[in-house]
C-alpha positions in Angstrom: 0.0 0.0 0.0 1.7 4.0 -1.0 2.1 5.7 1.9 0.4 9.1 3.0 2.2 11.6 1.0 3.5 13.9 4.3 4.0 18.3 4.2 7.3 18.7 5.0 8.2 22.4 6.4 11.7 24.0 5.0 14.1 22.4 2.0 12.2 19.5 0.3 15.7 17.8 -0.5 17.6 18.5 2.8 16.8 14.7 4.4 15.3 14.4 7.7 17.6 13.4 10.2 17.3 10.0 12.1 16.7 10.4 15.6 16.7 6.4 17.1 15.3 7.3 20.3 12.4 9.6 18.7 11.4 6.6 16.7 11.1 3.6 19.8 9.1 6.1 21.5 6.6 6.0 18.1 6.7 2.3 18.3 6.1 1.7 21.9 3.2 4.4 21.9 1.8 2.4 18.7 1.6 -0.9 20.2 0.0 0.7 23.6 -2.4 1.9 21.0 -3.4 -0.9 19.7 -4.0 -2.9 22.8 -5.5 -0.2 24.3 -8.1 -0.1 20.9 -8.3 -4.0 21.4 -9.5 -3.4 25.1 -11.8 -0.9 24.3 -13.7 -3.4 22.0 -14.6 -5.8 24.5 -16.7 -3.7 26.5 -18.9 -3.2 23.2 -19.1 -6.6 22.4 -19.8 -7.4 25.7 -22.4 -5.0 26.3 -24.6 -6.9 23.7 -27.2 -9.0 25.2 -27.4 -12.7 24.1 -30.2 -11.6 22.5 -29.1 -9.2 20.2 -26.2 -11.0 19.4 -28.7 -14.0 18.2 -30.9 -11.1 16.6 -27.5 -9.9 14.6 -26.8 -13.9 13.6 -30.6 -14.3 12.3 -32.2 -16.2 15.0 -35.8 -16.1 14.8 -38.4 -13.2 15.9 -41.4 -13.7 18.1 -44.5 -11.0 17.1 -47.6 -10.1 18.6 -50.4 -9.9 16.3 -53.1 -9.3 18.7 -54.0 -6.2 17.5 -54.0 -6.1 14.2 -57.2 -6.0 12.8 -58.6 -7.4 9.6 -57.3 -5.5 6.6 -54.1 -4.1 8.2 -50.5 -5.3 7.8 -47.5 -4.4 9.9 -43.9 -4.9 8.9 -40.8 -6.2 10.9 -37.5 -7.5 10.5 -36.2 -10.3 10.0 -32.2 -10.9 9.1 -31.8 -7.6 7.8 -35.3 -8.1 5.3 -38.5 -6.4 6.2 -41.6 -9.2 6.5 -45.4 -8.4 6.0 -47.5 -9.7 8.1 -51.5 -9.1 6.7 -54.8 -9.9 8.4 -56.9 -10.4 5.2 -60.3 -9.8 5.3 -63.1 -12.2 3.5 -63.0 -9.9 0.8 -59.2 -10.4 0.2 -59.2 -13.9 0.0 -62.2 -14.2 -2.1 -60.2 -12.1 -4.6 -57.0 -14.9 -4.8 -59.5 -17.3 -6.4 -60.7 -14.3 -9.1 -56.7 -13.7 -10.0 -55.5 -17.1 -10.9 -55.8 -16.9 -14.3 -54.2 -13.4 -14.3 -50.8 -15.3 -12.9 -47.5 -16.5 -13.9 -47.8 -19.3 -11.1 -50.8 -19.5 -9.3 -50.2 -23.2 -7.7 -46.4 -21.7 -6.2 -44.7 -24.4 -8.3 -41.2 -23.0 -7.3 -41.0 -24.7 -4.2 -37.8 -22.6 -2.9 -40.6 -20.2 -2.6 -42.4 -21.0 0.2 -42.3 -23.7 2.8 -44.6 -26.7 2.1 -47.0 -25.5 4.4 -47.9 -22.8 2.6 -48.2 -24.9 -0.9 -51.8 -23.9 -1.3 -53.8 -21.1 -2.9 -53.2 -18.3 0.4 -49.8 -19.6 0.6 -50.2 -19.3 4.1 -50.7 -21.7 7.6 -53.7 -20.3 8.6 -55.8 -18.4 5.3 -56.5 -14.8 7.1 -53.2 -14.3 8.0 -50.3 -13.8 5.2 -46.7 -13.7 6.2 -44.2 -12.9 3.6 -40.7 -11.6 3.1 -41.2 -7.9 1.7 -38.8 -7.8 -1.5 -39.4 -7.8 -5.0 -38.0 -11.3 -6.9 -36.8 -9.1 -9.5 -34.0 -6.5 -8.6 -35.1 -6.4 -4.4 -37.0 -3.6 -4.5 -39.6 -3.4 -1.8 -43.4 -3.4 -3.5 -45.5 -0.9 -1.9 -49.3 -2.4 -0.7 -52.1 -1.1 -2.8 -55.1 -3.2 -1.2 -57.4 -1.1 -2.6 -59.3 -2.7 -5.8 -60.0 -0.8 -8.8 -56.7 1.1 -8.0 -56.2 4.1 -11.0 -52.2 3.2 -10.8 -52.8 0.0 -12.0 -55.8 -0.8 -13.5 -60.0 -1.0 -13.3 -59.6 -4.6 -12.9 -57.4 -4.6 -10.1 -58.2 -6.8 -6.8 -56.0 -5.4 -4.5 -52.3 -6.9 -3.6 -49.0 -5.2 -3.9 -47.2 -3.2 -6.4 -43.3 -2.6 -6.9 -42.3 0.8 -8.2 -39.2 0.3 -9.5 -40.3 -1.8 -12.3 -44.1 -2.3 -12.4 -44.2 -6.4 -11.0 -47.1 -6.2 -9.3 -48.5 -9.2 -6.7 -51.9 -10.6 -5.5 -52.8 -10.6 -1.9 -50.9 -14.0 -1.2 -47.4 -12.3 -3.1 -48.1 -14.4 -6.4 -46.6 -12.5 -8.9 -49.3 -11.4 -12.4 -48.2 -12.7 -16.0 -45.3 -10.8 -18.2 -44.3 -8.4 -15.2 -40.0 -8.2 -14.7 -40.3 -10.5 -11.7 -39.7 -14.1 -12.3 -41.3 -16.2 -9.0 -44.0 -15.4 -6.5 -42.7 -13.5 -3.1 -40.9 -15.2 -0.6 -42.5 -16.7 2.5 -40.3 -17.6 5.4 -40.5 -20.4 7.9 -42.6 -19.3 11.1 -44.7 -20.8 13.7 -48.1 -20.1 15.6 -46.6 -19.6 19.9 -50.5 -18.8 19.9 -53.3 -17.6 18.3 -51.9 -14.0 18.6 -48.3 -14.9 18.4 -45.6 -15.9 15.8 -42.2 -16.7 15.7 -40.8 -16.0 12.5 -37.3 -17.7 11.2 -38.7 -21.2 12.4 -41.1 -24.1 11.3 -40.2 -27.0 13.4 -43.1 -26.8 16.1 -47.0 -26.5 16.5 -48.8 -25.2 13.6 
């Protein structure tokens, strides 16, 4: 690696004198330096909980869904990646069945995709609920929901679901991506489990249903 070009005051060629005791000194206050930088670390690292420290490795995250109400969708994180989770109404799943024939893969045959689980039609354990992981197949853009149907954005014929506005894909309410849009496979849904009825853990799928 070049070294830092250094401003020397005065005559450019005269050459700086070597001075043996000057330069210990700068290598004995360089290795304090770094131990002391070494101890100061520790103290940080240590000061992270067990929990956070499994949080920052990807262990799984337990949510409270007690609240939300039919039609709404919260967002949290997950190994870095935002996850919806939706309460869908009647209405909303009514509408998957109307948008099959609109999709590239309506039956989730990429099995990578989701776990096997949620190989149905809500691609989902339970059918009002819809976990997913909130990033476009395409280039990872993050669609933005549009629930409403007969959205002007997208269309008169649109049932509600989710739209990504960097390139257009646009998703039904279980992330199943419509025909000839730049994403190539349906949204991802992570491994979770019910704790409850109004409790998830996210990031795992070998428990109760």
């Amino acid at each position: 690696m070049a070294s830092t070009p250094v401003s020397v005051l005065g005559n450019p060629n005269t050459p700086t004198p070597c001075n043996p005791g000057r330069r210990q000194l700068l290598i004995a206050t360089a290795g304090v330096g770094g131990v002391l930088a070494a101890a100061a670390a520790v103290p940080f690292v240590a000061s992270l909980t067990p929990s956070e420290r499994a949080m920052a490795a990807g262990a799984p995250v337990e949510v409270d869904i007690d609240k939300l109400a039919p039609g709404e969708m919260m967002v949290v994180e997950w190994r870095g990646k935002p996850v919806w989770i939706l309460h869908r109404t009647p209405e909303m799943l009514a509408a998957l069945a109307k948008a099959e024939g609109e999709l590239a893969d309506p039956g989730s045959a990429v099995a990578s995709q989701q776990p096997e689980y949620a190989h149905n039609p809500h691609r989902s354990r339970r059918p009002e609920i819809f976990v997913a992981v909130g990033i476009c197949t395409h280039l990872g853009c993050s669609p933005s929901s549009a629930f409403q149907p007969g959205n002007p954005a997208i269309g008169a014929d649109w049932r509600g679901g989710f739209l990504c506005p960097c390139h257009g894909s646009t998703f039904d309410l279980a992330g199943r991506v419509f025909k000839n849009k730049p994403a190539p496979t349906n949204l991802e849904v992570p491994p979770y489990i019910y704790l409850s009825d109004a409790r998830l853990r996210i990031g795992e799928d070998n428990g109760p249903a």
